[in-house]
TIVO-267491 format. One line per 10 residues: their letters; for each residue y negated, z, x of C-alpha. Coordinates in Angstrom, 3 decimals, decimal comma, padded with zeros to 6 digits, m for minus. Last residue first. Layout:
A	Y/Z/X; ...
//
This chain:
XXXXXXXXXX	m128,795/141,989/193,122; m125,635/140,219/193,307; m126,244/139,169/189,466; m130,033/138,225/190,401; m128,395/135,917/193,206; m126,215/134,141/191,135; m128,678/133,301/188,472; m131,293/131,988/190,969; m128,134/130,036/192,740; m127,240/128,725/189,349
XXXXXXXXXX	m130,734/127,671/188,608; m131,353/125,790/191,649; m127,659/124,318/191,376; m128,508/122,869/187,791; m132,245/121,794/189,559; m129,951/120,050/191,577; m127,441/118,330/189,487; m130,520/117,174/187,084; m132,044/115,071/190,036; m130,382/111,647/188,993
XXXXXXXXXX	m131,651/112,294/185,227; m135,070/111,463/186,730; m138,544/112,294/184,910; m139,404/115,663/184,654; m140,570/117,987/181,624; m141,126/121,743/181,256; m139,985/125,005/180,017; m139,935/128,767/180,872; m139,469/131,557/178,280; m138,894/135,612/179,119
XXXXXXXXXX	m142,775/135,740/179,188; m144,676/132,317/177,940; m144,452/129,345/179,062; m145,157/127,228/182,193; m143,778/123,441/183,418; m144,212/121,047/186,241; m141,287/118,149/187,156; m140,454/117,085/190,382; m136,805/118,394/189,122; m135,870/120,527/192,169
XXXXXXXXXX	m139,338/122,366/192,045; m139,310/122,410/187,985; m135,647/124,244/188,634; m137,095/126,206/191,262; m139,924/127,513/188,806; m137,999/128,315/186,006; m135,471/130,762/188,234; m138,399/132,703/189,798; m140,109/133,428/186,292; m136,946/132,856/184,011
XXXXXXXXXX	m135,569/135,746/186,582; m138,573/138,290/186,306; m138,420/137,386/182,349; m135,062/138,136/181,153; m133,575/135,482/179,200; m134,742/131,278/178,433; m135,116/128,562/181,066; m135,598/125,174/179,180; m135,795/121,232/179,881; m136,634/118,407/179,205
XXXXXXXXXX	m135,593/115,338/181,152; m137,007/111,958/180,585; m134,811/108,713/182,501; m136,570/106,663/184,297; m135,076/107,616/187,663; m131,305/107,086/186,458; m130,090/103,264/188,018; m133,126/103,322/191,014; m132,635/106,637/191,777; m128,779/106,789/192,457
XXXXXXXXXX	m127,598/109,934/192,533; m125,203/109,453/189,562; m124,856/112,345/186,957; m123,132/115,201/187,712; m123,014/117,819/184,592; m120,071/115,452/183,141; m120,598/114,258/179,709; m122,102/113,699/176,149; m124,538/110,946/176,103; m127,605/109,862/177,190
XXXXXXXXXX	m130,760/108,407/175,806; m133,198/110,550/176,456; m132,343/113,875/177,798; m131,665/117,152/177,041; m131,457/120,443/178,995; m131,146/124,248/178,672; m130,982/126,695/181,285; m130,003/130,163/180,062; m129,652/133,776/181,275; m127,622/136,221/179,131
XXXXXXXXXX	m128,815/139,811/178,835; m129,446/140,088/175,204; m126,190/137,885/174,414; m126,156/137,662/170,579; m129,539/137,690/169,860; m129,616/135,841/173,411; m127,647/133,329/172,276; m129,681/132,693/168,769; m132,801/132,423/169,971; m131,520/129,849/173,269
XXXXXXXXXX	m130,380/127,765/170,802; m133,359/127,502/168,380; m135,696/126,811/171,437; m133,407/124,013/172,840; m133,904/122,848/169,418; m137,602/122,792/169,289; m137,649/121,394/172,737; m135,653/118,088/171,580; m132,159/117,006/171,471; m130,558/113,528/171,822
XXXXXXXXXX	m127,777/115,128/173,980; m127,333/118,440/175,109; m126,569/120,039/178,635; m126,228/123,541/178,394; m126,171/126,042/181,487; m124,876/129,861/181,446; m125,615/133,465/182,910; m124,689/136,624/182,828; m120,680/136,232/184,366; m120,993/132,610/184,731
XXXXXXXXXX	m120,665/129,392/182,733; m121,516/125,737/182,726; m121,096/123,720/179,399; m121,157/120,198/178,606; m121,171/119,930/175,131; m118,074/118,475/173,446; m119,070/119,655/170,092; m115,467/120,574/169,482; m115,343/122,273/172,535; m118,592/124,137/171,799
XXXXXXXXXX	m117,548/125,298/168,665; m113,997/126,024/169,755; m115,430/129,006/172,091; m113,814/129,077/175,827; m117,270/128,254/177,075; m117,986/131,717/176,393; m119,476/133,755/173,509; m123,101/133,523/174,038; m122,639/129,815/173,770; m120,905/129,913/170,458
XXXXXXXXXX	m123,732/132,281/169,253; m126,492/129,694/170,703; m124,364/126,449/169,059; m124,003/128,131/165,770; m127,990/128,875/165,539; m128,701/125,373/166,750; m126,453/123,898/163,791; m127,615/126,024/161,264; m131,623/124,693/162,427; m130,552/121,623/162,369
XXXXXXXXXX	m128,535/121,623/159,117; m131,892/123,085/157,695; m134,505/120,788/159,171; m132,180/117,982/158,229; m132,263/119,110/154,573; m135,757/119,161/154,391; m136,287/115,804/156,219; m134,142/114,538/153,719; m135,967/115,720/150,641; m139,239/114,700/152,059
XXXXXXXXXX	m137,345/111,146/152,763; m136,055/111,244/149,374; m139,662/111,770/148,001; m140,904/108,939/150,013; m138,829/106,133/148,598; m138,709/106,898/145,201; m142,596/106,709/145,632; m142,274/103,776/147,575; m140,041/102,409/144,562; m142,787/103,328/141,831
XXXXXXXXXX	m145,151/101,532/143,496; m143,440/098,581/144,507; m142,618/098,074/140,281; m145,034/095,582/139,330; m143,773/093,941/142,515; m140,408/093,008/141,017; m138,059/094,867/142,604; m135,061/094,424/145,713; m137,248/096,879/147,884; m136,598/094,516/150,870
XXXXXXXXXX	m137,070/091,095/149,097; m140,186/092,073/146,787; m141,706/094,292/150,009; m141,251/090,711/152,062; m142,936/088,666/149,004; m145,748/091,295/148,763; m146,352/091,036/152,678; m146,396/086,899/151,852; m148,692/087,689/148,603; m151,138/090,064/150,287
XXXXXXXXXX	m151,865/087,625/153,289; m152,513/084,441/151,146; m154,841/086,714/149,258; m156,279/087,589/152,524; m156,570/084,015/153,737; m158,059/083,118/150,427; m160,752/086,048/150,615; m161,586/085,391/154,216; m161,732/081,384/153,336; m164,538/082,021/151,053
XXXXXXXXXX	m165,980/085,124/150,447; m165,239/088,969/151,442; m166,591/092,144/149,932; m167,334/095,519/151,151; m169,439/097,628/149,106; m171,285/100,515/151,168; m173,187/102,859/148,331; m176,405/104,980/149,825; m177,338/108,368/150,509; m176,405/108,626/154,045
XXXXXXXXXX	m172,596/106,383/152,783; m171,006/106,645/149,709; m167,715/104,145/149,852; m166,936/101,163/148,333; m163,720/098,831/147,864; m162,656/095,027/147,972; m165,130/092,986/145,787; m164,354/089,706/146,149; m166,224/086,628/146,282; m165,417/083,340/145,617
XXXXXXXXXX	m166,196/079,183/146,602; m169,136/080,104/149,262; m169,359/076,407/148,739; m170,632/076,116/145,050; m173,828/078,322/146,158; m174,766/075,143/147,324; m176,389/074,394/151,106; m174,005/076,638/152,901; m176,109/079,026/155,070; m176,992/079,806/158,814
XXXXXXXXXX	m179,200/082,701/159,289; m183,213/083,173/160,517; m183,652/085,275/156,621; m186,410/085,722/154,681; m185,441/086,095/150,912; m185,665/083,655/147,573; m183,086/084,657/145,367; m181,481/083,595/142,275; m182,936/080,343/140,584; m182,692/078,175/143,293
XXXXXXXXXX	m181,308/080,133/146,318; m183,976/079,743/148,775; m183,861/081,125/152,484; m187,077/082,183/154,233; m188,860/080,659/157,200; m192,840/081,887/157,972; m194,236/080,176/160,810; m195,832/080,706/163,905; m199,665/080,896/164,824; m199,696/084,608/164,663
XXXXXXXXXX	m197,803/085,836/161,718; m199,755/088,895/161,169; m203,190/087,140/159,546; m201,165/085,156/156,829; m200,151/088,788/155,591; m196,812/089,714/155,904; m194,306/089,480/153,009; m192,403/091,176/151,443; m188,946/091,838/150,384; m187,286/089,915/147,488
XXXXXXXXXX	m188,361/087,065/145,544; m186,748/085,763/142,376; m189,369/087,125/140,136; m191,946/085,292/141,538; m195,519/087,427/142,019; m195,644/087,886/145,793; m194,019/083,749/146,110; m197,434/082,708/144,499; m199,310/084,098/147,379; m197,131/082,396/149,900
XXXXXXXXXX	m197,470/079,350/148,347; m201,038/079,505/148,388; m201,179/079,909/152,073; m198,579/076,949/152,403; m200,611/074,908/150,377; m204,355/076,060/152,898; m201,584/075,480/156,107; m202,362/077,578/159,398; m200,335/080,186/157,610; m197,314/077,740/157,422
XXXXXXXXXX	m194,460/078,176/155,612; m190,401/076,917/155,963; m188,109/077,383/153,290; m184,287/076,645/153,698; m182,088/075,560/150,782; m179,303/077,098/149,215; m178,642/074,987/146,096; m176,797/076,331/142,943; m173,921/075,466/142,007; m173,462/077,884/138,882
XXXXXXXXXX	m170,062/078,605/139,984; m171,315/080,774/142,768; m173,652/082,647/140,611; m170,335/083,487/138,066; m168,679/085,008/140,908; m171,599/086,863/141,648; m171,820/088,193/137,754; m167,894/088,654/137,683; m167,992/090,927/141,168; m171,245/092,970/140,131
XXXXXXXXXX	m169,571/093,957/137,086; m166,401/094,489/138,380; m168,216/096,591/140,492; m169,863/098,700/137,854; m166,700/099,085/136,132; m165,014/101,057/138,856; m168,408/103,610/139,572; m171,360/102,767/141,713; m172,665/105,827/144,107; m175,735/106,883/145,592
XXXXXXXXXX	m177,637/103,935/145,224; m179,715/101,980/147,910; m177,205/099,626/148,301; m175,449/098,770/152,031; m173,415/095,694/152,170; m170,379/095,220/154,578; m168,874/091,851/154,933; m165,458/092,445/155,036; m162,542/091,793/158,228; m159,718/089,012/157,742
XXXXXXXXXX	m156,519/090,684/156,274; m154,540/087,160/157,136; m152,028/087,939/159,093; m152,945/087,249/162,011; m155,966/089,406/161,548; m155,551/091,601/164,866; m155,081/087,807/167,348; m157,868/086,009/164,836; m160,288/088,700/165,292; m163,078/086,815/162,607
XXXXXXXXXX	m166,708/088,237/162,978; m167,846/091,378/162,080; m170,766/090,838/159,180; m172,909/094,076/158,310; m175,612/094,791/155,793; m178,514/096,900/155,630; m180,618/098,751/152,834; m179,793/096,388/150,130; m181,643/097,044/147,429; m180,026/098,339/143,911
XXXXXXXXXX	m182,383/097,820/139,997; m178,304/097,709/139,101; m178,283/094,232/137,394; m180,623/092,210/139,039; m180,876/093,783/142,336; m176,995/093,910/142,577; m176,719/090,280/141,591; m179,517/089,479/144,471; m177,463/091,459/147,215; m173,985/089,732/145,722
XXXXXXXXXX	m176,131/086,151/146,132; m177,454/086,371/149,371; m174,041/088,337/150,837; m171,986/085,002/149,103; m174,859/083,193/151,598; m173,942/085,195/154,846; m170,316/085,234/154,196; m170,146/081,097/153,696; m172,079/080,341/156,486; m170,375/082,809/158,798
XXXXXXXXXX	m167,221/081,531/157,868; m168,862/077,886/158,151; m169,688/078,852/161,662; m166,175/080,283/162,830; m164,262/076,959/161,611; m167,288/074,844/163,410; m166,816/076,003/166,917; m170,275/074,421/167,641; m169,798/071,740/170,485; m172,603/071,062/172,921
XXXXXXXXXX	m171,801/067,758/174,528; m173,082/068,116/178,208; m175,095/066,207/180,409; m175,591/068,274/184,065; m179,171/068,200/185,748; m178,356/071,776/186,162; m174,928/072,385/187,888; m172,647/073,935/185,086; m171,278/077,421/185,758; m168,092/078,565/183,900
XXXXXXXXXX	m166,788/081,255/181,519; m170,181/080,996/179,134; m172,773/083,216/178,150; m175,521/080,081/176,507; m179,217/081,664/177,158; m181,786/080,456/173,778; m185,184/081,140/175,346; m188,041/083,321/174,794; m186,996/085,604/177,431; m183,595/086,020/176,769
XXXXXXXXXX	m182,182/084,888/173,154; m179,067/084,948/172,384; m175,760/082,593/172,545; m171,772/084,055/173,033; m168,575/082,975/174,796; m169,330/079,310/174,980; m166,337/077,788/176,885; m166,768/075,134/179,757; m164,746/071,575/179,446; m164,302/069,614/182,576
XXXXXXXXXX	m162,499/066,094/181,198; m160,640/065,597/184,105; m161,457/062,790/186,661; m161,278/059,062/186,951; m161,073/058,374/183,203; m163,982/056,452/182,961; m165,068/055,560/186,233; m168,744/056,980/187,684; m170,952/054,675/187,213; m173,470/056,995/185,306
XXXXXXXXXX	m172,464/060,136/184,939; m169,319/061,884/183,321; m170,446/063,706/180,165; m169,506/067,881/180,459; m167,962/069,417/177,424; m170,071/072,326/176,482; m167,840/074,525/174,173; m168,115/076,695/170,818; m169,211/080,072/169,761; m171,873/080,882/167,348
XXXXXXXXXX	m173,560/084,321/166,922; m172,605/087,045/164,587; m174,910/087,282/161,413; m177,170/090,833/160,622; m180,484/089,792/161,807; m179,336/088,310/165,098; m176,759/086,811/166,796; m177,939/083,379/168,424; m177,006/080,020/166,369; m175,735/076,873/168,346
XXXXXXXXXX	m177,145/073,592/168,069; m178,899/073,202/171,489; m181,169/071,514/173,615; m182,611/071,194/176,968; m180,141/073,772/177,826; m180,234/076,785/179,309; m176,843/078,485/180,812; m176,090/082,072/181,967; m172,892/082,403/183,605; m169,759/084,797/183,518
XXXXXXXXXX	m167,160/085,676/185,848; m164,066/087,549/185,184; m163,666/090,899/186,027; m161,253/091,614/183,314; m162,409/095,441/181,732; m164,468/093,332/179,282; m167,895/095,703/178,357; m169,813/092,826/177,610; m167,618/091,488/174,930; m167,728/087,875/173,644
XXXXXXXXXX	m166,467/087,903/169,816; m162,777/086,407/169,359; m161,477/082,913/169,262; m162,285/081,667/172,820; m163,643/078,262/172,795; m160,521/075,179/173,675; m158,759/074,343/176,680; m159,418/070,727/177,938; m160,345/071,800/181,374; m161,032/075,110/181,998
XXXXXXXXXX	m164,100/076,250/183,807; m164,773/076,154/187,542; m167,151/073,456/187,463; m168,118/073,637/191,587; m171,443/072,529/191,100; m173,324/075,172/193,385; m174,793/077,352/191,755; m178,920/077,279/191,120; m180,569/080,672/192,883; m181,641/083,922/190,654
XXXXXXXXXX	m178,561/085,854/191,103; m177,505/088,471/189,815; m178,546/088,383/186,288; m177,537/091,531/184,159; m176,621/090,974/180,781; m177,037/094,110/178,692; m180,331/093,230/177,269; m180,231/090,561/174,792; m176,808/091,057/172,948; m176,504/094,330/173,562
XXXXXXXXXX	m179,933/095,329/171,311; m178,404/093,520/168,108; m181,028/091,428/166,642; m183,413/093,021/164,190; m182,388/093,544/160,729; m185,162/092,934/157,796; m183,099/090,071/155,495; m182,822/092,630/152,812; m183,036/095,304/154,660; m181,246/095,768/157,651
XXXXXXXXXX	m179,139/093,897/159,838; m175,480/093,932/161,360; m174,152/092,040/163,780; m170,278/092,994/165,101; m168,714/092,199/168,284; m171,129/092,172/171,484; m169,930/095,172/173,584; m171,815/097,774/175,177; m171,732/100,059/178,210; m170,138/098,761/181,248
XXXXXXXXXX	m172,444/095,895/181,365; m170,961/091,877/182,285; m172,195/090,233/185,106; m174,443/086,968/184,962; m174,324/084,261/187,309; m177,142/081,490/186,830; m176,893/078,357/185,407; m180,860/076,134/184,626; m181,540/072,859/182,569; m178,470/071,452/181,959
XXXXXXXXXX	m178,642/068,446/180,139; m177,819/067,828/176,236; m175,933/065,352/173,554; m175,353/067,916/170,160; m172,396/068,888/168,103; m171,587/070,369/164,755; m175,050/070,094/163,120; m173,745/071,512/159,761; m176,605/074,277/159,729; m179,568/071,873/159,953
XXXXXXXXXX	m183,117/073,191/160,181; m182,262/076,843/160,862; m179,062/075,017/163,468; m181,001/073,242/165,225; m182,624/075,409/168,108; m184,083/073,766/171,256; m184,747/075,916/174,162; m186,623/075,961/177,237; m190,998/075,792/176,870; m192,007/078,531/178,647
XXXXXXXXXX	m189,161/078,367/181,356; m190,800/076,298/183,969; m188,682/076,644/186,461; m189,272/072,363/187,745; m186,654/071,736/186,077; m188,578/072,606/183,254; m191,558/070,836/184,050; m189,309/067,368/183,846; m187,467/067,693/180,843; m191,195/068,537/178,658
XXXXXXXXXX	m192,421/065,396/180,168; m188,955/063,178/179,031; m189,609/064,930/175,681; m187,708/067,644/173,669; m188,754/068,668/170,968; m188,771/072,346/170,852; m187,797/074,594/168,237; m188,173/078,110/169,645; m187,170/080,650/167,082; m187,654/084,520/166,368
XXXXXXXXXX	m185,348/086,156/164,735; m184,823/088,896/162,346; m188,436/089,836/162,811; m189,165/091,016/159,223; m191,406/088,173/158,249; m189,589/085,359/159,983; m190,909/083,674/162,685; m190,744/079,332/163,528; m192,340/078,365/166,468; m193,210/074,806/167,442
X	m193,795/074,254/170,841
//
């Protein structure tokens, strides 16, 4: 078993080779020795021949999800808690082989939750080896597929291709555990496929975060207390304004210049092709032990490490950026600084004492660019301007729709106040006729049914009629989407029972007490206010004819009385 432990933890690895011996005591349950992890030797290992050691069912918790890593230090995160400990297994017996995974359909594109409200099933598989990366120490884990090999004799082409989706890796109980959407019966070859467009983004944001922490050091004296990579959301980032790498530096702020600073220097790294290259020490090794000592006093090294003593018979792997940083780290990385391509700088904030800078490398930062110039394009064709003048056209833009809301506010509020003193008149009024509002009228009391209205209105109305009418009793209504007309709508449910109804009950208070509540009653509706007012909101316009005769009778029978 050949263990391989960074000095702050970030991960903790269990490389080993596999052996026709080894095979056998594990399927026997003997999980000390399961696992085989690739991808800190070899990060472009794409795909891997292995069997199925164990599959068990695993249910999601309600509590967590698994969609961002984040890690502190320079390299000193420690894997996210969810990922490890919010699986629940439950149950410990072998599945039957019943492959009820997708066939030919290809690894989910997004970050495995925990917390999924689907109650899909999920399994736990062990493998007798693996290429894909667990989440850990500030980098998202792998995704990809096991693609099961047909077995010997059986026909080639006799049966589907059965093709089972990794959803997330991490480590339980000293082993690397597979979350996928399907069981696999152990015994089972597989092809272990690494959904290679999501690892090289991770390769390429962990390494441009090497190089930005390293630039910071260098020219801002700056650590980096944590940093954070979400992984791609392919269905929110369609169009191409991929997430940031968030990096945490232990100063309290960084002005304009300073970033372009830190921007031009990084970019200038990148260019410099320099190689990324894994470093792998041994305490139980006299040239390794005098490495280590000689890495304390290099200039390019950042962190610290443990003494020889602390490592406990496993070994010390740190990442080397010739020239520019040497750092512990468990992550996948690009092997030249050459293929993190560019980095961009896209805003900081002050954070506990600190400066977050986000930045994005690689593909992110091209797909984004891509992104601004099509949305740029569109704003080009809609505005009809060049795009060095957007700015001053949204401004154009927004003061005219201050203005205009302004001057609507007013005409509204002119308009309600003519409407309330036409409706204390009578119905005989011309501004109402004109209007054609329907209208109901009695001898105190009178019903207003107005289209494409809103509470605030109703409110404005029923102010100005009963300035003019102190003892009139109102009802007023609107609703969605209708038009002028008869008080009498259809009773069918089915064509008018999705319409919205608001409504109002406005004059003396012991009658907008009784007479508000009959018309919620009649309306199926609820509603309250305060003295004197009564409103609410129902849905069904096919009910408005009797909460209008609720409100009539209330008004009728207060006039008697």
């Amino acid at each position: 078993n050949d263990q391989i432990v960074n000095c702050f933890g970030c991960f903790r690895w269990h490389c080993t080779r596999s052996s026709p011996r080894v095979r056998e005591t594990v399927m026997e349950d003997d999980t000390a020795e399961m696992g085989l992890c690739l991808c800190q030797q070899d990060a472009y290992v794409r795909s891997l021949t292995s069997t199925v050691l164990r599959c068990h069912s695993a249910k999601p918790s309600p509590v967590s999800t698994v969609a961002v890593a984040k890690g502190s230090g320079k390299e000193k995160g420690k894997p996210v808690k969810p990922t490890a400990n919010n699986l629940v297994r439950t149950d410990e017996s072998k599945p039957a082989l019943t492959h009820g995974a997708a066939t030919g359909g290809s690894a989910a594109a997004g970050p495995y939750s925990l917390a999924e409200s689907s109650p899909a099933p999920r399994y736990e598989v062990y493998l007798t080896g693996s290429p894909m990366f667990p989440e850990g120490g500030g980098q998202p884990c792998d995704q990809g597929q096991l693609l099961v090999i047909p077995a010997d004799g059986q026909a080639a082409g006799s049966t589907a291709v059965v093709v089972v989706n990794i959803l997330a890796v991490m480590w339980r109980e000293g082993a690397l555990c597979h979350v996928t959407d399907g069981p696999l019966e152990p015994g089972t070859s597989v092809e272990v496929r690494v959904d290679w467009q999501r690892r090289y983004d991770h390769m390429q944001q962990h390494t441009g975060q090497h190089v930005f922490s390293a630039v910071a050091d260098l020219l801002l004296g700056a650590d980096t207390a944590s940093w954070e990579l979400h992984p791609l959301d392919h269905e929110t980032h369609t169009s191409g304004d991929y997430g940031c790498v968030a990096v945490d530096l232990t100063v309290p702020q960084i002005s304009a210049e300073q970033l372009l600073e830190l921007e031009t220097r990084a970019n200038a790294e990148l260019r410099a092709l320099r190689s990324v290259m894994p470093l792998v020490l041994d305490p139980r090794v006299a040239a390794d032990v005098e490495r280590m000592e000689s890495l304390r006093a290099d200039p390019v090294f950042r962190g610290q490490l443990p003494p020889p003593e602390k490592i406990k018979g496993g070994k010390l792997r740190l990442i080397n950026v010739e020239g520019l940083d040497i750092n512990a780290c468990g992550g996948t990385h690009v092997r030249s600084t050459g293929e993190v391509q560019l980095l961009k700088v896209v805003g900081a904030e002050r954070t506990r004492g600190h400066t977050r800078v986000r930045v994005m490398c690689g593909g992110r930062a091209l797909a984004a660019l891509g992104g601004c110039l099509t949305r740029e394009a569109a704003l080009t064709a809609k505005l009809t301007c060049p795009p060095v003048q957007h700015g001053e056209m949204v401004d154009l833009l927004l003061r005219d729709r201050r203005e205009g809301s302004k001057a609507r506010k007013l005409l509204s509020a002119e308009l309600a106040a003519h409407l309330g003193r036409a409706l204390a008149q009578g119905p005989e009024d011309a501004g109402l006729k004109a209007g054609g509002v329907p209208l109901q009228r009695g001898q105190s009391w009178a019903i207003l049914h107005r289209q494409s209205s809103d509470l605030d209105f109703l409110s404005l109305i029923a102010a100005a009629a009963l300035e003019a009418a102190p003892g009139l009793q109102l009802l007023l209504l609107t609703a969605d989407n209708t038009e002028p007309g008869l008080m009498l709508p259809s009773n069918k449910a089915a064509v008018e029972d999705g319409v919205e109804i608001t409504f109002l009950v406005a004059g003396r208070p012991e009658l907008v007490k009784s007479a508000g509540a009959r018309v919620a009653e009649a309306f199926g509706g609820r509603g309250g206010g305060r003295p004197g007012r009564f409103q609410g909101k129902a849905i069904g316009l096919f009910r408005l004819s009797t909460a209008v005769q609720a409100f009539r009778e209330a008004a009728l029978a207060a006039e008697l009385g």
